[in-house]
C-alpha positions as CSV (number, residue, x, y, z in Angstrom):
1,X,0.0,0.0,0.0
2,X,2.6,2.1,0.4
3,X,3.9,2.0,-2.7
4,X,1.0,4.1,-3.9
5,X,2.7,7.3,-1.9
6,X,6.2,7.7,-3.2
7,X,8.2,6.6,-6.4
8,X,12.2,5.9,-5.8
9,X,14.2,7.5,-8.1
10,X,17.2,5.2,-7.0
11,X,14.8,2.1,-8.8
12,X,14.6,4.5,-11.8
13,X,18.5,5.5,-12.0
14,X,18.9,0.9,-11.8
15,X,16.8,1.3,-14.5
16,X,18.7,3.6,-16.7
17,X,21.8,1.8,-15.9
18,X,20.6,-1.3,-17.4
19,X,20.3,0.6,-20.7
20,X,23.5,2.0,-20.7
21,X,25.9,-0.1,-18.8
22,X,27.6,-1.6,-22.1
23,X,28.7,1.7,-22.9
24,X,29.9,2.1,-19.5
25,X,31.5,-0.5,-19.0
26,X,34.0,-0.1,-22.4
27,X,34.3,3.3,-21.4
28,X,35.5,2.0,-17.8
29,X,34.2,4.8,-16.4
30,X,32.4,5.3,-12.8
31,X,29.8,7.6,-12.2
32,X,30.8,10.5,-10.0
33,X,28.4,11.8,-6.7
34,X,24.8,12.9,-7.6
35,X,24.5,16.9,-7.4
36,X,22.6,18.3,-4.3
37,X,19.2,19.4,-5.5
38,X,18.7,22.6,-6.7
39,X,17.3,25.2,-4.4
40,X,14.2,26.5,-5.9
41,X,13.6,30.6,-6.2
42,X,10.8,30.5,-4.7
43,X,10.4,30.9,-0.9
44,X,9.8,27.9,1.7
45,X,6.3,27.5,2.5
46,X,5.4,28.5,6.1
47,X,1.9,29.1,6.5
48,X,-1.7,28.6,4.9
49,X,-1.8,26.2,1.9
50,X,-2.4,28.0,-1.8
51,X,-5.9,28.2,-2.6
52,X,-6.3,25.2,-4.6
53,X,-9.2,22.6,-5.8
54,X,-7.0,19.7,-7.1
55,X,-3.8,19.7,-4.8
56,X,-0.6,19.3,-7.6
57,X,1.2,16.3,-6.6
58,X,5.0,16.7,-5.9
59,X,6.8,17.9,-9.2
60,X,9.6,15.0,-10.2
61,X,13.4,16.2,-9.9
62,X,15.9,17.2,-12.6
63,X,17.5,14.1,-14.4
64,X,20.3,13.3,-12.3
65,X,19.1,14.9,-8.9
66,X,19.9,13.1,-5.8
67,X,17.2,11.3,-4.8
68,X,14.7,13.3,-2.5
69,X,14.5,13.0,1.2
70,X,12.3,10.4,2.5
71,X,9.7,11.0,5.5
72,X,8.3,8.0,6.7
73,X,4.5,7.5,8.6
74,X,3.6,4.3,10.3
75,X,-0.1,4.3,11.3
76,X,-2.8,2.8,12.1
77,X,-4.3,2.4,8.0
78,X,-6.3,-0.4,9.5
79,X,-7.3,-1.7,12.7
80,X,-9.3,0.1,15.9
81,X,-7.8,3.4,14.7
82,X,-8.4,3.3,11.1
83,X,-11.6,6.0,11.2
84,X,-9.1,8.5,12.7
85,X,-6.0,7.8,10.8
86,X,-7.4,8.4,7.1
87,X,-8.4,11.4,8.7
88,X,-4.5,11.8,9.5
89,X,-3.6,10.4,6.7
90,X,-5.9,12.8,4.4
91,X,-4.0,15.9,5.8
92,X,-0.3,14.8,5.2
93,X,-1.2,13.9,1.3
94,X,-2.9,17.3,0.7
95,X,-0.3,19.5,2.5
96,X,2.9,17.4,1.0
97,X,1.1,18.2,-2.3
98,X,0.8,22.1,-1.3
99,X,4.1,22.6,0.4
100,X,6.1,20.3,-2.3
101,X,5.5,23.2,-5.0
102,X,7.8,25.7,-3.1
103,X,9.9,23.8,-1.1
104,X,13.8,24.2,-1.2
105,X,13.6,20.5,-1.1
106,X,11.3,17.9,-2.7
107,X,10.1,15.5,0.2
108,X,8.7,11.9,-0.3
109,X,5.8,10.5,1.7
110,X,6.4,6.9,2.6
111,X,3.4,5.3,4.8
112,X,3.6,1.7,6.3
113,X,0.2,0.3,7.8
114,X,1.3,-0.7,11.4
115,X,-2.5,-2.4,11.7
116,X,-3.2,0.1,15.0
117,X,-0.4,-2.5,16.6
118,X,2.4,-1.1,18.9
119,X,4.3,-4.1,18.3
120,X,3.8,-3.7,14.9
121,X,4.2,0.1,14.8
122,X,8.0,-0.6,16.5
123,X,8.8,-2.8,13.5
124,X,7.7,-0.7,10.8
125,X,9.7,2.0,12.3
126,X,13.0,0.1,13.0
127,X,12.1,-0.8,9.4
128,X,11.8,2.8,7.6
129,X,15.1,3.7,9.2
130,X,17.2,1.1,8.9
131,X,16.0,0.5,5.0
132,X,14.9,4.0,3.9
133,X,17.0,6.2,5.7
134,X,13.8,8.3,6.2
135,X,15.1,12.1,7.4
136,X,12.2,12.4,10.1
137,X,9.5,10.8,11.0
138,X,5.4,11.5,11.1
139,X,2.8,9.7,13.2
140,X,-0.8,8.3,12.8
141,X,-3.3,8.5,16.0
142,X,-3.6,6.8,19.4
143,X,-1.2,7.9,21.9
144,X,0.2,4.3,22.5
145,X,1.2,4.0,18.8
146,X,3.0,7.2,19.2
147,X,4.4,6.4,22.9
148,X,6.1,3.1,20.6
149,X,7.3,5.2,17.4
150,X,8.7,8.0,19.3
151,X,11.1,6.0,21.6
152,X,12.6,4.2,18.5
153,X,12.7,7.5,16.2
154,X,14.7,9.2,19.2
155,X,16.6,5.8,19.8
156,X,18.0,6.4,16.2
157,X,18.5,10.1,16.7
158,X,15.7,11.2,14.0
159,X,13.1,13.9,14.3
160,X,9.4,12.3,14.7
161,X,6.3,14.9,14.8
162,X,3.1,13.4,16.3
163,X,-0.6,14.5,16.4
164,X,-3.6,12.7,17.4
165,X,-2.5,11.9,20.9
166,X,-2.4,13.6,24.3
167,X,-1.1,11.0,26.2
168,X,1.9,13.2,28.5
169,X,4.0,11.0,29.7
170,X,5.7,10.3,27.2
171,X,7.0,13.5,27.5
172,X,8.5,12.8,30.4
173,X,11.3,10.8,29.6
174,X,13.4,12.9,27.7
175,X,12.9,11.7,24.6
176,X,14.9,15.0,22.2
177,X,13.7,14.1,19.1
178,X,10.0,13.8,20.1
179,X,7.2,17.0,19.2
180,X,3.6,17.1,19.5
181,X,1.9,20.4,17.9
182,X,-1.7,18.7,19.9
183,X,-3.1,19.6,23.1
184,X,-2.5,17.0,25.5
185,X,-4.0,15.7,29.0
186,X,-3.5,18.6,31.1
187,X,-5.0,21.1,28.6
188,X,-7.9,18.9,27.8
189,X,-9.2,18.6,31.9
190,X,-8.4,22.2,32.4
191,X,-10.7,23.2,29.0
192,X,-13.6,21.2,29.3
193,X,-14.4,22.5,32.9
194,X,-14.1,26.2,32.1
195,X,-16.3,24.8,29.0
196,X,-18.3,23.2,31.5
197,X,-18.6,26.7,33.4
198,X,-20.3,28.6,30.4
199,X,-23.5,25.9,31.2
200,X,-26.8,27.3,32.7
201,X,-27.8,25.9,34.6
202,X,-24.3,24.5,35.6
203,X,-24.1,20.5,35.9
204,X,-22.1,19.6,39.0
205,X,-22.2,15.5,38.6
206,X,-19.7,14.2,36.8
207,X,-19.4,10.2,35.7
208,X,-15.9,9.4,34.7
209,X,-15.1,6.1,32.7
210,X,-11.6,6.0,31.4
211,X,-9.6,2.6,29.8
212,X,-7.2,0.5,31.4
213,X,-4.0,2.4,29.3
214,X,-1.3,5.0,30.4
215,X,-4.0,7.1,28.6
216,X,-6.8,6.6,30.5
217,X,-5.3,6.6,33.9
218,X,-3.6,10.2,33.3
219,X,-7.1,11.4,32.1
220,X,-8.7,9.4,35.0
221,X,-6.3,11.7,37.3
222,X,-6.4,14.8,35.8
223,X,-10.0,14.6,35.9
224,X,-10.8,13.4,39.7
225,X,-7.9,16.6,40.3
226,X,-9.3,19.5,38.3
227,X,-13.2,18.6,38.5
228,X,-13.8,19.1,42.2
229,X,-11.2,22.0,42.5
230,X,-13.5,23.5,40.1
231,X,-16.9,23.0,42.1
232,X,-17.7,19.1,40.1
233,X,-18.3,16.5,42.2
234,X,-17.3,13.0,41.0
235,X,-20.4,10.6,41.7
236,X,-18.4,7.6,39.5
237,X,-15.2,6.6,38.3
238,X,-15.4,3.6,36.4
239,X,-12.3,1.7,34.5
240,X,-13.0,-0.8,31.5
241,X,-10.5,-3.2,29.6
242,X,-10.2,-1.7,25.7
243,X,-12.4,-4.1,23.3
244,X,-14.7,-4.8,26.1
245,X,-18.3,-5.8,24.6
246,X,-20.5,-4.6,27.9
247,X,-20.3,-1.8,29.4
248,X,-23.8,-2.2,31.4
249,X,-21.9,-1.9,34.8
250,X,-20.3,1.0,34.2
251,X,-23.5,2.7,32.5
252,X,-25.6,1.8,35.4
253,X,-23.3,3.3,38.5
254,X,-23.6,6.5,36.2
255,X,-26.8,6.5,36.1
256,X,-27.6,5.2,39.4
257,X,-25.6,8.5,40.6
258,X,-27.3,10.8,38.4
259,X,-24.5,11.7,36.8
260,X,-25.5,15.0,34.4
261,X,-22.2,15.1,32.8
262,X,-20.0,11.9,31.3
263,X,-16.2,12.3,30.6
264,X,-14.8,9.4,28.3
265,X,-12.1,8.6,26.1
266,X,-12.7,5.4,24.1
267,X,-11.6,4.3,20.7
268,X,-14.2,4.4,17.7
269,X,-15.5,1.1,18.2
270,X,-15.7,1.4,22.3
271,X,-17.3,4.8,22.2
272,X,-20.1,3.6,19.9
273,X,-21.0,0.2,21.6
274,X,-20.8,2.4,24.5
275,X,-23.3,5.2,23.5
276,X,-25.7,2.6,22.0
277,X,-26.3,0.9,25.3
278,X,-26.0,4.2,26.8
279,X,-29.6,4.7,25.0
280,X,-30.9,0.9,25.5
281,X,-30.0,1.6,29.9
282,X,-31.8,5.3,29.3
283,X,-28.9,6.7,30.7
284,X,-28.6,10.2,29.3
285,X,-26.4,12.8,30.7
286,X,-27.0,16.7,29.8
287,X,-23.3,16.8,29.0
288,X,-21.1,13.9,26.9
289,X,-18.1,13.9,26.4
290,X,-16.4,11.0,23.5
291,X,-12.7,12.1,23.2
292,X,-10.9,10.0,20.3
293,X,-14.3,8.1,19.8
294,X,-16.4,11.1,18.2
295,X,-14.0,12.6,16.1
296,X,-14.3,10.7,12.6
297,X,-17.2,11.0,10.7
298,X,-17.9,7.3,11.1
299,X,-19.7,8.1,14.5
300,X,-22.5,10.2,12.9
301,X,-22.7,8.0,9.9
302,X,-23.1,4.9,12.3
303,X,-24.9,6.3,15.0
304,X,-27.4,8.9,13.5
305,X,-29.6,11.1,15.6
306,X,-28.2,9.6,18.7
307,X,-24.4,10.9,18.1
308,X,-25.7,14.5,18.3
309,X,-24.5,16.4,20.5
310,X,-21.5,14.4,21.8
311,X,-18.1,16.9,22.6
312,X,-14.6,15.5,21.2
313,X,-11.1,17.5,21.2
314,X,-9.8,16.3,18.0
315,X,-7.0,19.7,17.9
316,X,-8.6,21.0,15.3
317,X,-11.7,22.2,13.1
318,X,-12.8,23.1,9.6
319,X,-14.5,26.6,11.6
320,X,-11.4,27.9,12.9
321,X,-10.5,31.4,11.4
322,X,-7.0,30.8,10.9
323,X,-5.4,31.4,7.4
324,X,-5.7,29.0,4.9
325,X,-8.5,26.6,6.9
326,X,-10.9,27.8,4.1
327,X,-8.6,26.8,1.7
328,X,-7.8,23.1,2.8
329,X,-11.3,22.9,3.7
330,X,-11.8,23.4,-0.6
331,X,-9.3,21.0,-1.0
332,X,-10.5,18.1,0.7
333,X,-13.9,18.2,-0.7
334,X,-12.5,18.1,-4.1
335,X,-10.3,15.6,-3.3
336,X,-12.0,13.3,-1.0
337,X,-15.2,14.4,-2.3
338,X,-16.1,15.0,2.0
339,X,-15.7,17.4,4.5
340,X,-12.5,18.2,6.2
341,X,-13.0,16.4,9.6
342,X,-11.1,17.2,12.7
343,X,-7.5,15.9,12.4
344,X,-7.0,16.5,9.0
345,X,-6.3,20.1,9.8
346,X,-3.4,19.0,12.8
347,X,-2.0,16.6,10.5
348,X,-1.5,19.0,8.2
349,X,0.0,22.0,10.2
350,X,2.9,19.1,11.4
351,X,3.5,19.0,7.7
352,X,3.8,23.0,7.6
353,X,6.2,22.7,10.6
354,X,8.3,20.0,9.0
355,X,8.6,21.9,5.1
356,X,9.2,25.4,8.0
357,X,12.0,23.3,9.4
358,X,13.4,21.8,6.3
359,X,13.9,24.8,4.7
360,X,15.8,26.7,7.1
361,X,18.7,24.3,7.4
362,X,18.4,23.4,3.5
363,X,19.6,19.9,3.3
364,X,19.2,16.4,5.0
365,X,20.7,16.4,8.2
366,X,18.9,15.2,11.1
367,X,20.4,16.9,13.9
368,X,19.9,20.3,12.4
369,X,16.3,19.1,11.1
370,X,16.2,18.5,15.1
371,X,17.0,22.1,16.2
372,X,15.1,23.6,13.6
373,X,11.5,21.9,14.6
374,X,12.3,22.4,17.9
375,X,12.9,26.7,17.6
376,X,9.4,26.7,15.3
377,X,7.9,30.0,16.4
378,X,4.9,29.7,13.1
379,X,1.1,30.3,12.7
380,X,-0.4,26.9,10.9
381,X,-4.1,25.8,10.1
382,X,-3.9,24.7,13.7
383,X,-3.1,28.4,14.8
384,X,0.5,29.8,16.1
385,X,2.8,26.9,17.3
386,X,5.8,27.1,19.8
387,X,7.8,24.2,21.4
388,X,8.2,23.8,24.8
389,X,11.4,21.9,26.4
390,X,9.8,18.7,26.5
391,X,8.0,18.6,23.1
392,X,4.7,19.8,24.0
393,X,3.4,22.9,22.3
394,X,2.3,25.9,23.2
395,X,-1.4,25.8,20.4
396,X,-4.8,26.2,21.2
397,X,-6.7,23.8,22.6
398,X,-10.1,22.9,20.3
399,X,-13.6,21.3,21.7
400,X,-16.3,20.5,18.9
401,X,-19.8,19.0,19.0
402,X,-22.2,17.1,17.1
403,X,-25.0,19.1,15.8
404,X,-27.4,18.0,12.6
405,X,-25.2,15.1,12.0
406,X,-21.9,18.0,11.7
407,X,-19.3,18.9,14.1
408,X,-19.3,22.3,15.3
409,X,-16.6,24.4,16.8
410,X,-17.5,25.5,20.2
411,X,-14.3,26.6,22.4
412,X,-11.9,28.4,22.6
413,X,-14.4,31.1,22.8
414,X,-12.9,33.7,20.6
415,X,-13.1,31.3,17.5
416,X,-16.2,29.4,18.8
417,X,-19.3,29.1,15.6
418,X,-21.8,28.3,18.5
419,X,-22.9,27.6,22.1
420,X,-22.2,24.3,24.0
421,X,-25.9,22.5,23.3
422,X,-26.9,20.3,26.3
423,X,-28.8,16.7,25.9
424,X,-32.0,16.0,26.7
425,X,-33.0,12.9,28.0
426,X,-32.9,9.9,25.6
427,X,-37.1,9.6,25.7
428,X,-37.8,13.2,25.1
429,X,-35.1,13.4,21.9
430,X,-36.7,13.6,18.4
């Protein structure tokens, strides 16, 4: 499948050698170094995508070029987080096609299929570096396929840029070569209780169920931390193995509680088993919250009417105001013939951070590559970017909800299209 993203000019020059290696050969001559590639006049790309329809695809190098720098992206193509990684996946082909046309240097897009498998993920990693010689590195979504990628990208000294996860942690072990232009945990507990606070009347019970991950228990703590310092009070805290098939249990201590507001982060598949016998138990909080699970399109497609109204914080949305959102908006519907959904837009600022960082040092050196990405100071589709220390960044955090079967911006504030809607009860819903 990957073949489909990149063509190797070093196949093409084996090629060309076949036809004229007689003539080499009496000549006894070797071929001397391939030439740098040429610096183009015009100037790197560093913010909004040009208004475009039909995206070009990356312009082929001069004969006798070096062969362009490969960036490699193992992701979850398939497996439990397939509906959000063609979302991912969407936003790197349409801003390597944008940023290609004035970049100093031509990049390559190589994607391996990882299957939504750490193990798996580790592999196609070691893989892409040891094979490819790939100059940095770009992630899919689900913060334990990232946690696995970035500790071997930073084991092998190469640059890896990650969205779609907010697991922390990871951030914490002083991994160098490891950034993430996405909100994470912290950000995401603090937000959706001053979101919470906008409510009227407010809701004060809160119903937490979180997976058995790194992810869920750093959610699980931030939440129990920052609710009740803010005035919630935490009426049930449930855990739940991922894959699980019943989640009655859990469901029924929330609603035994009267829980008005429900904070969860499953996958696709979890959140929408979850909902479903949400409706069949008649528990129906005024408030829902679906991290990760909410954020493709699939969940309105599967679930209807009884999606609505259901808050994720994807990073990102095709309402924000920021330059060039219109524009990538106009290109995904031509291309994909859909709407932009949530990550395509933070998939494709890491690309306008990497082409940013590329083009100052000019060439294919990690290290520098390294430094580069980590002094980004750049407005993006996903709004102005800094790095902190650690490899967190400094970007806004985004909430959406579903509303008529679309999802609506509706924090931060000053970019918000609408109002938080609250739920009614699952009998009294249309």
């Amino acid at each position: 499948m990957a073949d489909t993203y990149w063509l190797s000019r070093r196949r093409f020059l084996r090629s060309a050698a076949i036809v004229v290696g007689g003539s080499l050969l009496a000549a006894c001559q070797q071929a001397g170094p391939a030439p740098a590639p040429a610096a183009a006049t015009n100037p790197p790309a560093q913010g909004a995508p040009a208004p475009t329809t039909a995206p070009a695809q990356q312009a082929p190098a001069q004969a006798g070029a070096a062969p362009s720098p490969k960036i490699g992206a193992v992701m979850g193509l398939t497996g439990r987080y397939a509906a959000l990684t063609e979302q991912v996946k969407n936003g790197y082909e349409l801003a390597f096609a944008d940023l290609n046309k004035s970049s100093k240097l031509q990049l390559e897009l190589k994607m391996l299929d990882d299957e939504s498998d750490a193990n798996k993920t580790v592999q196609r990693v070691e893989s892409l570096y040891s094979g490819d010689n790939v100059l940095a590195f770009l992630g899919g979504a689900g913060s334990d396929l990232h946690a696995a990628a970035a500790a071997v990208a930073d084991k092998n000294k190469t640059p890896y840029l990650g969205i779609a996860f907010a697991l922390l942690t990871v951030h914490q072990k002083g991994l160098k070569y490891l950034f993430s232009p996405f909100p994470k945990s912290p950000a995401l507990s603090k937000s959706v209780f001053e979101l919470l606070d906008t409510v009227s009347p407010k809701p004060t019970k809160i119903a937490i169920f979180t997976e058995k991950t790194d992810w869920g228990a750093e959610l699980n703590g931030l939440w129990k931390q920052d609710g009740p310092a803010k005035g919630y009070e935490v009426v049930a805290n449930e855990e739940y193995a991922p894959g699980s098939q019943d989640y009655s249990s859990l469901i029924l201590k929330g609603k035994s509680a009267n829980a008005d507001v429900l904070l969860a982060m499953p996958t696709p598949p979890d959140g929408m088993a979850m909902l479903k016998q949400m409706k069949e138990l008649d528990f129906g909080p005024k408030v829902l919250q679906f991290i990760r699970a909410s954020d493709s399109l699939v969940w309105s497609t599967n679930l209807g009417k009884d999606g609505d109204l259901a808050l994720n914080a994807p990073g990102w949305s095709p309402d924000l105001k920021y330059p060039g959102v219109a524009e990538l908006r106009s290109a995904h519907q031509a291309k994909y013939n859909k709407s932009a959904e949530a990550l395509t837009g933070s998939a494709y600022a890491a690309v306008q951070i990497l082409f940013d960082a590329v083009n100052k040092v000019g060439k294919a050196d990690r290290e520098a590559l390294r430094d580069a990405i980590a002094a980004t100071d750049m407005m993006t589709l996903s709004g102005p970017v800094k790095f902190n220390a650690d490899g967190t960044a400094q970007i806004v955090t985004v909430f959406n909800q579903w509303v008529g079967a679309k999802q609506v911006l509706i924090w931060p504030k000053d970019q918000a299209a609408q109002a938080i809607q609250v739920a009614k009860p699952w009998r009294e819903r249309s």
